[in-house]
N, C-alpha and C positions, 0 to 999 in steps of 0.2 A: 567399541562397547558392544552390549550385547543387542541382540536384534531384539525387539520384541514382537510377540504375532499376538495374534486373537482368533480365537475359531470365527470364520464366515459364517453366514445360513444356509448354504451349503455345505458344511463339515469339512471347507477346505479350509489351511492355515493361513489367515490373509495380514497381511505389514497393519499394525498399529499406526493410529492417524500420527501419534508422536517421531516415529520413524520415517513414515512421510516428508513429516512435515521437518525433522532432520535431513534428510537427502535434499529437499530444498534449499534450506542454510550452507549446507557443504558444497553447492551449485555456485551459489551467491556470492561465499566467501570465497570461491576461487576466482572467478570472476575477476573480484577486486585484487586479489593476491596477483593475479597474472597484468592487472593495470599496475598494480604498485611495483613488479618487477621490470616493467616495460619501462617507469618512469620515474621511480622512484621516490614519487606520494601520487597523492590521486591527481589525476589531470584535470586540472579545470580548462576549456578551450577558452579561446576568445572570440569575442561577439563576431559572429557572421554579420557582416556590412551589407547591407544592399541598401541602391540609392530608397531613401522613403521609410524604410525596413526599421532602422532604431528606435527613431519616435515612436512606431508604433507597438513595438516589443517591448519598449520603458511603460508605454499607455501601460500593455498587456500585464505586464507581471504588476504596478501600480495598483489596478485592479482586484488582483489575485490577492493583494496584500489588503486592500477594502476589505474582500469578502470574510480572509482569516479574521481581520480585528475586530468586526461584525459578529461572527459566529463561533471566535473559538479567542477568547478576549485575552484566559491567559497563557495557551499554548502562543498566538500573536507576539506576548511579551516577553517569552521565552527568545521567540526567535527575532528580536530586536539584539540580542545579546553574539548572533552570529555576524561574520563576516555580510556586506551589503550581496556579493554575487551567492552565497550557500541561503544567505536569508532569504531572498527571489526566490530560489529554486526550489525552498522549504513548501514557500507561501503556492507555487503552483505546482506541487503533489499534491498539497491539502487542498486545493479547490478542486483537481479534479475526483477525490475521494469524496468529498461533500459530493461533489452532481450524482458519482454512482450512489451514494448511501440514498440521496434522495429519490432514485429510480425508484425502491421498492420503500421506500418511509415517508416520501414526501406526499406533497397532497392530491399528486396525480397516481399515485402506487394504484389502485385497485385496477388501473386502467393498464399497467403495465405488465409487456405477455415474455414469454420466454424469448418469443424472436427480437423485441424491443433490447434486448439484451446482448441479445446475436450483433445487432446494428451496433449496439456500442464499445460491443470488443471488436467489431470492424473497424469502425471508428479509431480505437482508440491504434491499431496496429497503424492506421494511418498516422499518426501524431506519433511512432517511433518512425515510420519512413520518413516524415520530415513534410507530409499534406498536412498540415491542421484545418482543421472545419472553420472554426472560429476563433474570438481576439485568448480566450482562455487557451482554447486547446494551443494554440500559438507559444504559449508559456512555458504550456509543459514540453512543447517539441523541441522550443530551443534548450532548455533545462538536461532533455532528456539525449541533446547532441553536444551537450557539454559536460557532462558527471559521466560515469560509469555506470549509469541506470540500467537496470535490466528490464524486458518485457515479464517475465513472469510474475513476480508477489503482483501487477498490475490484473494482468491475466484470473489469478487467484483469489482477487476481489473481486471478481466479476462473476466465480463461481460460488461465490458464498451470498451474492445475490440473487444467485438461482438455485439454491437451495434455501433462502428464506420464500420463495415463490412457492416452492411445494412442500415443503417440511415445516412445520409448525412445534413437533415435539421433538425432546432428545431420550434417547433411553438410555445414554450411559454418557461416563464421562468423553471415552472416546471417541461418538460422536459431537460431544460439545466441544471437544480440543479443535477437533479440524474445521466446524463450523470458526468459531473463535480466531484460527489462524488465518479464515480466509477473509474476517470481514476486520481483524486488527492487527494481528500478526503480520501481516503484508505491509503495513505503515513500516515496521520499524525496519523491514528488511529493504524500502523505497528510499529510507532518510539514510542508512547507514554509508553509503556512496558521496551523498553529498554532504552528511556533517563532518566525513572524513575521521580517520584514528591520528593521535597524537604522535606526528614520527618518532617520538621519543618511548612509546608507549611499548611497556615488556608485553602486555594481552595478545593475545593470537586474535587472527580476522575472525576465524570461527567463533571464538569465545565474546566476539563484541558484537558479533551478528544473534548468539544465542541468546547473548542479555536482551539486546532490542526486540529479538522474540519474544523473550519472557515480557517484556515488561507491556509488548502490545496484546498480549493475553492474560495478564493481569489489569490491564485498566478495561477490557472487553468483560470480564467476568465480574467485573466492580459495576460495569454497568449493567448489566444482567443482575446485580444484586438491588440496586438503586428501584429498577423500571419493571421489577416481578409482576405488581399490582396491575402495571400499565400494561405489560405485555400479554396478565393473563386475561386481563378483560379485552385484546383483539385476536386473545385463543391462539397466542404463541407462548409455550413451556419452556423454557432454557433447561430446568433443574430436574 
């Protein structure tokens, strides 16, 4: 397709956040293209055994599934409807996306600095080496040493929390596209590995990575539509 550019503020020609945010999906879908050639659907592992280790991984993701049915009651019910091992692994994406939303929304935000931030994408590259901190991050480590999960849309939500830290307005659409993709966009490119495509399915990876794009920057903008009032009375502009 075509490139699209935008003039910089400096009068050079710079990528469109949508083009960005394109070479991302094309990253991702191969990714998965190169597990699905290797194996021929997506690989789910099986449980890493260690004496002690199970119980408390069944605790961990148990948990994980508390917090979704707590806080997010009918996306929860949605994924009652998956497979028990994709269901787990749903349920702790979505809690570690909740703790970062909460770094900069929740009720300790005013307190939280850019390096707080620093620490939690440390953190979090630890929980793809296979350290987890805690019984949550334990969740996603095994999830994330069992699906085809990549580091980055994870990475990409951590940057769009550091840019709600200093950025309050948007001037144009495309800077709301790339905020948007980094604080929802990222969900659908995290789930697409583990809800897996239909091996029967004529869609291309790319084309089922683009929808889950679209569709996490369509409920991001919905919400941006919902919370106008709210966000402009703590002097945050989406529009």
């Amino acid at each position: 397709g075509n490139i699209c550019v935008v003039a910089s503020t400096v009068g050079e020609m710079a990528v469109s956040s949508e083009e960005k945010v394109y070479n991302v999906v094309l990253k991702q879908a191969a990714l998965v293209n190169r597990q699905l050639r290797s194996s021929g659907e997506l690989d789910v592992k099986p449980d890493l055994v260690l004496p002690g280790t199970l119980s408390l991984l069944s605790e961990a993701y148990d948990r994980c599934g508390e917090v979704c049915a707590e806080y997010a009651k009918t996306f929860y019910l949605g994924t009652l409807l998956m497979t028990p091992e994709r269901r787990r692994a749903i349920w702790a994406i979505y809690v570690w996306c909740r703790r970062t939303d909460e770094l900069v929304d929740g009720p300790n935000a005013s307190h939280i600095t850019p390096t707080a931030l620093d620490r939690w994408e440390s953190r979090l590259e630890d929980v793809f080496q296979g350290r987890p901190f805690d019984m949550l991050d334990a969740a996603l480590s095994d999830t994330v040493a069992k699906f085809p999960v990549d580091i980055q849309p994870f990475r990409d939500m951590i940057e769009g929390m550091r840019m709600d830290l200093k950025k309050s307005r948007y001037k144009n659409f495309d800077e709301l596209y790339l905020y948007c993709y980094y604080v929802a966009g990222t969900v659908g490119l995290m789930s697409v590995p583990v809800m897996g495509i239909a091996p029967g399915s004529q869609a291309t990876t790319e084309s089922v990575y683009n929808a889950a794009l679209a569709l996490g920057i369509a409920n991001q903008l919905t919400n941006i539509l919902r919370d106008v009032g709210e966000d402009a009375r703590r002097g945050r502009v989406y529009l």
